[in-house]
Structures are given as structure tokens and as C-alpha cells.
C-alpha positions as CSV (number, residue, x, y, z in Angstrom):
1,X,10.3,4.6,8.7
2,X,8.6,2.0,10.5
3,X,5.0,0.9,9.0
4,X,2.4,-1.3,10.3
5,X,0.0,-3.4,8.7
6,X,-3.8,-3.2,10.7
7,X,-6.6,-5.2,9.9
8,X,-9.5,-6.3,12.3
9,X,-9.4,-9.9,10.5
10,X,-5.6,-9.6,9.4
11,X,-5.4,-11.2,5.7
12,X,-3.1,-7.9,4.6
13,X,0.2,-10.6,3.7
14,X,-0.6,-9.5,0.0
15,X,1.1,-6.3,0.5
16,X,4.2,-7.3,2.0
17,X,6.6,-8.1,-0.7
18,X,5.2,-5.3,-2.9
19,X,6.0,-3.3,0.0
20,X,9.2,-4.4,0.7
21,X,9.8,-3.5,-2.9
22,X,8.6,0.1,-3.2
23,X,9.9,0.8,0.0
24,X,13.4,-1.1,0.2
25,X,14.2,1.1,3.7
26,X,11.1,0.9,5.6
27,X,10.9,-1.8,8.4
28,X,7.7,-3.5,8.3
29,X,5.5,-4.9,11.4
30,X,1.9,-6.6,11.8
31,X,-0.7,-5.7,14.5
32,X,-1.1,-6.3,16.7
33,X,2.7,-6.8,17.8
34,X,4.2,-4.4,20.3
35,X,6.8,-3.4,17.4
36,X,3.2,-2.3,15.1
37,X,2.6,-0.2,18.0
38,X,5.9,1.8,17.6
39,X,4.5,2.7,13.7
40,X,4.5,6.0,12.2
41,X,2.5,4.8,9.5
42,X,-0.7,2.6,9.6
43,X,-1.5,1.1,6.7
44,X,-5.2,-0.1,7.2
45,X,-8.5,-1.3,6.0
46,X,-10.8,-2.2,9.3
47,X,-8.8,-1.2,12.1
48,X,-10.2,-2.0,15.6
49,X,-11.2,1.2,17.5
50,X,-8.7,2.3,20.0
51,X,-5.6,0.8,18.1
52,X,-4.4,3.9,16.2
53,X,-5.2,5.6,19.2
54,X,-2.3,3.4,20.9
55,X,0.3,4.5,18.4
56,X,2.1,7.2,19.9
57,X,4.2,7.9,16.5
58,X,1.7,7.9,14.6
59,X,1.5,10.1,11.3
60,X,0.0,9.0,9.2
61,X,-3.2,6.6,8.1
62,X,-3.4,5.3,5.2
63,X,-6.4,3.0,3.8
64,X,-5.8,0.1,1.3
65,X,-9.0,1.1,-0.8
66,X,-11.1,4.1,-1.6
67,X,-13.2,3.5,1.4
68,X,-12.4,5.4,5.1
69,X,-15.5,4.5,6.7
70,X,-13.9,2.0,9.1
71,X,-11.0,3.9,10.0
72,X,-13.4,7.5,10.3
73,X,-16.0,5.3,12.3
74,X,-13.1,4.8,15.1
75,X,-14.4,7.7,17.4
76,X,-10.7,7.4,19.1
77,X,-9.2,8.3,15.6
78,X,-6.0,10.5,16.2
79,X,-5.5,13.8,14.6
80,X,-3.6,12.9,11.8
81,X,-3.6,12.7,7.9
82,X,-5.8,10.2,6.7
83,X,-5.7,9.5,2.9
84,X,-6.9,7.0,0.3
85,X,-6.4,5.0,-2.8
86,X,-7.7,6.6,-5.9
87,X,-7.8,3.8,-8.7
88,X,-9.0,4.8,-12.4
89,X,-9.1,0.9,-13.0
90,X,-11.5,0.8,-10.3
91,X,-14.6,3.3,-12.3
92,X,-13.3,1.1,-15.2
93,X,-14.1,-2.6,-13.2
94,X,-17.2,-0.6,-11.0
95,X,-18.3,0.3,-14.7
96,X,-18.0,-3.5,-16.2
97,X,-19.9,-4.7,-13.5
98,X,-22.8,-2.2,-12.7
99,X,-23.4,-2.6,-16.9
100,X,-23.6,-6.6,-16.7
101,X,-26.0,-5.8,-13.4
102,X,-28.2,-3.4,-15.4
103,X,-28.0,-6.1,-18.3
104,X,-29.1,-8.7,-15.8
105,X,-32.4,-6.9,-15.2
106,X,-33.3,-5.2,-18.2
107,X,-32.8,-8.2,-20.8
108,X,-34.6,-10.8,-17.9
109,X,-31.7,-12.5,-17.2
110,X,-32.6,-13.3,-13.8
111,X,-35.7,-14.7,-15.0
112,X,-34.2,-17.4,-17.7
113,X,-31.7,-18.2,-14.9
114,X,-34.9,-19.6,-12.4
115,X,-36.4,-20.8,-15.9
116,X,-33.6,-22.8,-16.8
117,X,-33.3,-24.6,-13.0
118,X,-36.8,-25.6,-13.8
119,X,-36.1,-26.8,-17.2
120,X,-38.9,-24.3,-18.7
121,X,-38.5,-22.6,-22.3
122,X,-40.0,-19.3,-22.4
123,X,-38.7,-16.1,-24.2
124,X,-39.0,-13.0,-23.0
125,X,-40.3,-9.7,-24.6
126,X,-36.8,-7.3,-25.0
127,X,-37.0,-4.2,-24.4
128,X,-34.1,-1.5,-25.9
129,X,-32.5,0.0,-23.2
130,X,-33.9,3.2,-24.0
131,X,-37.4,1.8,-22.1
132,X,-35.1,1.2,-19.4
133,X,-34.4,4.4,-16.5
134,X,-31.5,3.5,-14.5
135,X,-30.3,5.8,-11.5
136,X,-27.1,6.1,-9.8
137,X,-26.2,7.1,-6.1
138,X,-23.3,8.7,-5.7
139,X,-21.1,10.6,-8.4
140,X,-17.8,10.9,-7.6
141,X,-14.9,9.1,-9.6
142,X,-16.5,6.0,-9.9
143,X,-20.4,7.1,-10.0
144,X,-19.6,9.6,-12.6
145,X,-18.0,6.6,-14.8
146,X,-20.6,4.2,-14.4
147,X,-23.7,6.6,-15.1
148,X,-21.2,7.7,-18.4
149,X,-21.0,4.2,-19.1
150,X,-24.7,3.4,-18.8
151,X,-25.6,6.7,-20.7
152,X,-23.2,5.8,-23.4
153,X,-25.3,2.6,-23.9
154,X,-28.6,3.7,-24.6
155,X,-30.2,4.1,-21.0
156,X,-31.8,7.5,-19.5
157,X,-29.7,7.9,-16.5
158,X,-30.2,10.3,-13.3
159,X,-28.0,10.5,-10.6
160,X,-28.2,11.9,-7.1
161,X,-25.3,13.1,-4.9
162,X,-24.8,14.9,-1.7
163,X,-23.1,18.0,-3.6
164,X,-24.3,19.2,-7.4
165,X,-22.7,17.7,-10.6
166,X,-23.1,18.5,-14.1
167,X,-22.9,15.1,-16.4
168,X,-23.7,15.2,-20.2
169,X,-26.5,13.3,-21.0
170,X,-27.2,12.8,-17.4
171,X,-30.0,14.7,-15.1
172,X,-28.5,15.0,-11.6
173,X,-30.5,16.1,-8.5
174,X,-28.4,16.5,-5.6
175,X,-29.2,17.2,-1.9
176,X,-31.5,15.2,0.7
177,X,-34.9,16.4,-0.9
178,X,-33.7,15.7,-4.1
179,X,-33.5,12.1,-3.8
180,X,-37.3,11.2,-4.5
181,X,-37.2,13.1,-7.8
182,X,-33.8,11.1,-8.8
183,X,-35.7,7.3,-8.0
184,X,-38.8,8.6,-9.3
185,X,-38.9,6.1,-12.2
186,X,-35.7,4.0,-11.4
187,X,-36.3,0.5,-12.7
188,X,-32.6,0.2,-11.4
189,X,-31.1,1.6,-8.4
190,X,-27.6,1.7,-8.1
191,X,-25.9,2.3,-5.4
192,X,-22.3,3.7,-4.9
193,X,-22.6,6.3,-2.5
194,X,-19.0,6.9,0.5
195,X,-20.5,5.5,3.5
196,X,-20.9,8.4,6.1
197,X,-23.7,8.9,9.0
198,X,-26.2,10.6,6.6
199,X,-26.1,7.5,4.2
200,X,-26.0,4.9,6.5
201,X,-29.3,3.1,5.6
202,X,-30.2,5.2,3.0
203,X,-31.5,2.3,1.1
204,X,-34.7,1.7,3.9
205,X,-38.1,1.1,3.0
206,X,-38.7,4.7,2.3
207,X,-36.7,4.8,-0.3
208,X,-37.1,1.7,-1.5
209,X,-41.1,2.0,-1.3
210,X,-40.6,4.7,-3.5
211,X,-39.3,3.0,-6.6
212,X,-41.7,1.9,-9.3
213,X,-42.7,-1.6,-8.9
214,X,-40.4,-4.2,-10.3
215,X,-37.8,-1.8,-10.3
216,X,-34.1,-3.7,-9.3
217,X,-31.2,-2.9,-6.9
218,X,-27.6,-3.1,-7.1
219,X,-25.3,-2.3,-4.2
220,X,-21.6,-2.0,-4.6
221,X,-20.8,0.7,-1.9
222,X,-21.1,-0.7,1.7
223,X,-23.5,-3.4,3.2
224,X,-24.7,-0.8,5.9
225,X,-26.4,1.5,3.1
226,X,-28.9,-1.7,2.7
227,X,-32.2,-2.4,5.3
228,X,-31.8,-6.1,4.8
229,X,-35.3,-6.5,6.6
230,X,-36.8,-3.6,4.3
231,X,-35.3,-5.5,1.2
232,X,-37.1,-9.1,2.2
233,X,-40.0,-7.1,3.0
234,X,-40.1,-5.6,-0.3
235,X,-38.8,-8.4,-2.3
236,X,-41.6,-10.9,-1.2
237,X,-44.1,-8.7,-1.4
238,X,-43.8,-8.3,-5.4
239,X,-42.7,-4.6,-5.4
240,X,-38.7,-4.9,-6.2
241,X,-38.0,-7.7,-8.4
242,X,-34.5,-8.4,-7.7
243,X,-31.8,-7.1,-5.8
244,X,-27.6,-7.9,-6.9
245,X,-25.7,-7.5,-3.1
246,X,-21.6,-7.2,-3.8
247,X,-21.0,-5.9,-0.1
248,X,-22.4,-7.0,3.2
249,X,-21.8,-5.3,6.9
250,X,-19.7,-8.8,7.6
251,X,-17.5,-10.4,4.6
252,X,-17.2,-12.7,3.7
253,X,-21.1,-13.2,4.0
254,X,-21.6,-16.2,6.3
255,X,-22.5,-19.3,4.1
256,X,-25.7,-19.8,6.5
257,X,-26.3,-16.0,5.7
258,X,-30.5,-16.4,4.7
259,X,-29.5,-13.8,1.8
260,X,-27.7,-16.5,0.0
261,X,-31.5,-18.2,-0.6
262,X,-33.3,-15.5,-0.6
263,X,-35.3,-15.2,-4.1
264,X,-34.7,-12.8,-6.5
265,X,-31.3,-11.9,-4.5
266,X,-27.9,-12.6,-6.3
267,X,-24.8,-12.5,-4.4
268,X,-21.5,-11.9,-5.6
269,X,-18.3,-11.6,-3.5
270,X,-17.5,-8.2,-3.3
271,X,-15.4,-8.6,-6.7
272,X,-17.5,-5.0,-8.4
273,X,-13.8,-3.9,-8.7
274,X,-10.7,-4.6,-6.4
275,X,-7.7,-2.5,-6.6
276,X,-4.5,-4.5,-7.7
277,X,-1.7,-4.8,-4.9
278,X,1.0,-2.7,-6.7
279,X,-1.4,0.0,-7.7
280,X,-2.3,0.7,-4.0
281,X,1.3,0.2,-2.9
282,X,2.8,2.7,-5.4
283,X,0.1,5.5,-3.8
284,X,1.2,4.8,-0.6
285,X,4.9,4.7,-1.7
286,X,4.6,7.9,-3.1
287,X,2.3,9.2,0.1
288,X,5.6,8.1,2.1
289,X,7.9,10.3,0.3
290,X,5.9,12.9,0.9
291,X,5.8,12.4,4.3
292,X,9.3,12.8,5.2
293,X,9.7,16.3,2.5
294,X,6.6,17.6,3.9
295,X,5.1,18.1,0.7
296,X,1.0,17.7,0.0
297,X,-0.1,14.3,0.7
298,X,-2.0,12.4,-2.5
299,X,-5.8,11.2,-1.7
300,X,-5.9,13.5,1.8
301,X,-9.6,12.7,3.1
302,X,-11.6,15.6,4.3
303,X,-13.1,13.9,7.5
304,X,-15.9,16.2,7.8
305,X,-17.3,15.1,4.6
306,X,-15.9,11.5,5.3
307,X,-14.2,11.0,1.5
């Protein structure tokens, strides 16, 4: 079986030998060579649009991470299986860091960081976490982990979703005119919502507007969920305090990027949770195998929902 490896900005080499290994039989090829073209499987993160398209054995797609957004966006996309990578270590990392970003809100962390550039000593009141609402967009795998997480840690948790979950210890709200109820008293917003059309932007100034002032974000889906304008807007004018940015529409984020200076904005480089090489290459390994017996592929995404 011939594979290629696609990437708009190429940088999938980390693969290969892991690859090679899982796969001992399988001839592998980089786009955009004419022998990547010949593929029946693309394995893929930000493909250009048209390329799969231009694969005439194509059968299957397969992304590198959990995300399908880039591949689903191609409107050229052929009709065949796409799947996924489905990572337990990932809600565990997504957890880890969501907690610290929480942390670095609720015990003023971000303050004594601007304090201590200045040189200035002051202390803070601390607050339990209790005093602290957090919500969570998006409950799937990962979501459902972090708000668990969170909840197991002393803060009141909600969470909103496209389609209705029941969480211990958790209130969730699902559907569009749900979503002002679950922000309602958010002093941190957490974002981990699948890209699709009906979240793109779903972090704008209405929803943001709608937080308590001084309440935080922290975005670890997809850069195009965020209003960057609405964000400045809101930032300077006192009602968010903060917001943590791990993903960006373009990565890396330009080092000119204005959000790098932007007060009360940390960036980090989307490192919320990476899956590790032979993790993903043993899923798509094992996707292989089923390819040829024609059994049930692992991770299938349901395009209509777009996960």
C-alpha cells in the first residue's frame, strides 16, 4: 500500500521512521511528488484544497490529530473515509494545562507576574476555588476530562455543548440558546469546542460581552473560534482581564504578531497537549489493516457533524 504524507507547510518527517516501523510493507511518499499523487492513503494535517482531490486512488484520509477541520474545510474533499486520532493522554495533557490556566487566573498569577517586572511587592487576597465558576465549551473526550478535572478540584463547573451530556458534579446546557445561561457567571471561559461552521467565531463580542467583568479566557481548540478584534476590544476596555491563546489561525504565531504584546494576553505555543508520534502511528497502523480486510475503520468522522 502506498501512503502519502500531506501537509500545507510540510514538517510531517517525524512520522517517517515510526512509520516505516509499524508498517514495514507500505511504500512511503511526500506531497507534493507525482509518486504522493498515486496514494491510496493520505495521511494529513492541513492539506491544500484540491490535492486529495487529485489522488485518484484514494481511500482513505487520515488526520495526524483529533482535529478534521482542515481537511473537512477542503470543499473538493473526495468521498472517502476520513478518521482521526483519539488520544486518552491528550484529556490527560488538555487537563494539566486548562488546571494551571484556571490557576493562573484564580490565585492572580498574572497579576504577580506584571508586579514582579516592576519590582512591586503586593499580595493578593486568595480566594478558594469554590468562589471561582469556571465554564467549559465543548464536552467530548477531552472537555468531559477537563471539566472532571476542574470539578474534582473545588470549582463550580458548567459546560455547554452542541448535543446534551450528563457530568456528575457538572451542570451542562447544551444547544445554541443555551449558551448565555452556561457563561452566565464564568470568571473563566474555556474553550475546547471541534471547529465546524456553527463555531467558527463563537468567541465574538457577543459572547464575550456576556461574561461577568474580569472574567478570563482560555483557548485551546482552534485560533478561528477567537474574534481577535472583539478580544483587544474587550481586554482594554477593562471587561476581560486576561486571555491564555494556545492556538492561532496561522502557527506558529508570527513573532511581529501584536498579540505577543498585547496586555493581559499570554501566549503559549500550542503545546495544551500534543499527541506523541507512535501513539498516532499505531492508530493509523491499525486503520490500515483494516482497510485491506474491510473491517470498521477506528476514529471514522461523521462529516456532517464535522468530528
Amino acid at each position: 500500500m502506498r501512503l502519502a504524507l500531506i501537509n500545507r507547510t510540510g514538517g510531517l518527517e517525524f512520522l517517517e521512521d515510526h512509520i516505516r516501523a509499524a508498517c514495514p510493507g507500505a511504500r512511503l511518499e511526500y506531497w507534493p511528488s507525482d509518486a504522493a499523487r498515486e496514494a491510496e492513503v493520505a495521511i494529513c494535517w492541513d492539506p491544500p484544497d484540491g490535492t486529495l482531490a487529485d489522488m485518484p486512488n484514494l481511500r482513505l484520509v487520515h488526520s495526524i490529530g483529533a482535529g478534521v477541520d482542515r481537511i473537512l474545510a477542503d470543499p473538493t474533499l473526495p468521498d472517502v473515509p476520513v478518521c482521526r486520532i483519539r488520544d486518552d493522554d491528550l484529556a490527560v495533557a488538555m487537563g494539566e494545562y486548562c488546571h494551571w490556566a484556571t490557576l493562573w487566573f484564580h490565585r492572580g498569577l498574572d497579576a504577580v507576574t506584571r508586579n514582579a517586572t516592576a519590582g512591586h511587592w503586593h499580595r493578593f487576597e486568595q480566594r478558594p476555588a469554590s468562589q471561582v465558576p469556571v465554564c467549559v465549551l465543548g464536552l467530548g473526550d477531552t472537555g468531559r476530562h477537563v471539566a472532571c478535572r476542574l470539578r474534582d478540584a473545588g470549582y463550580p463547573v458548567r459546560g455547554w455543548s452542541r448535543s446534551p451530556h450528563d457530568i456528575p458534579g457538572v451542570l451542562c446546557h447544551a444547544g445554541p440558546g443555551a449558551l448565555p445561561l452556561a457563561i452566565a457567571d464564568a470568571q473563566v471561559l474555556i474553550c475546547l469546542l471541534p471547529l465546524t461552521p456553527d463555531t467558527t467565531g463563537i468567541l465574538g463580542h457577543a459572547t464575550l460581552s456576556a461574561l461577568p467583568p474580569g472574567a478570563a479566557i482560555v483557548l485551546c481548540s482552534r485560533g478561528e473560534h477567537l474574534d481577535r478584534a472583539a478580544v483587544v476590544t474587550l481586554l482594554r476596555s477593562g471587561h476581560l482581564r486576561g486571555a491564555v491563546l494556545d492556538v492561532f489561525p496561522q502557527e506558529p504565531l508570527p513573532a511581529d504578531d501584536p498579540l505577543w504584546h498585547e496586555p493581559g494576553v499570554l501566549v503559549t505555543p500550542h503545546m495544551s497537549a500534543l499527541a506523541k508520534p507512535r501513539r498516532i502511528v499505531a492508530q493509523i497502523a491499525e486503520n490500515l489493516r483494516r482497510l485491506d480486510r474491510g473491517d470498521p475503520l477506528l476514529n471514522r468522522v461523521d462529516r456532517a457533524r464535522g468530528y
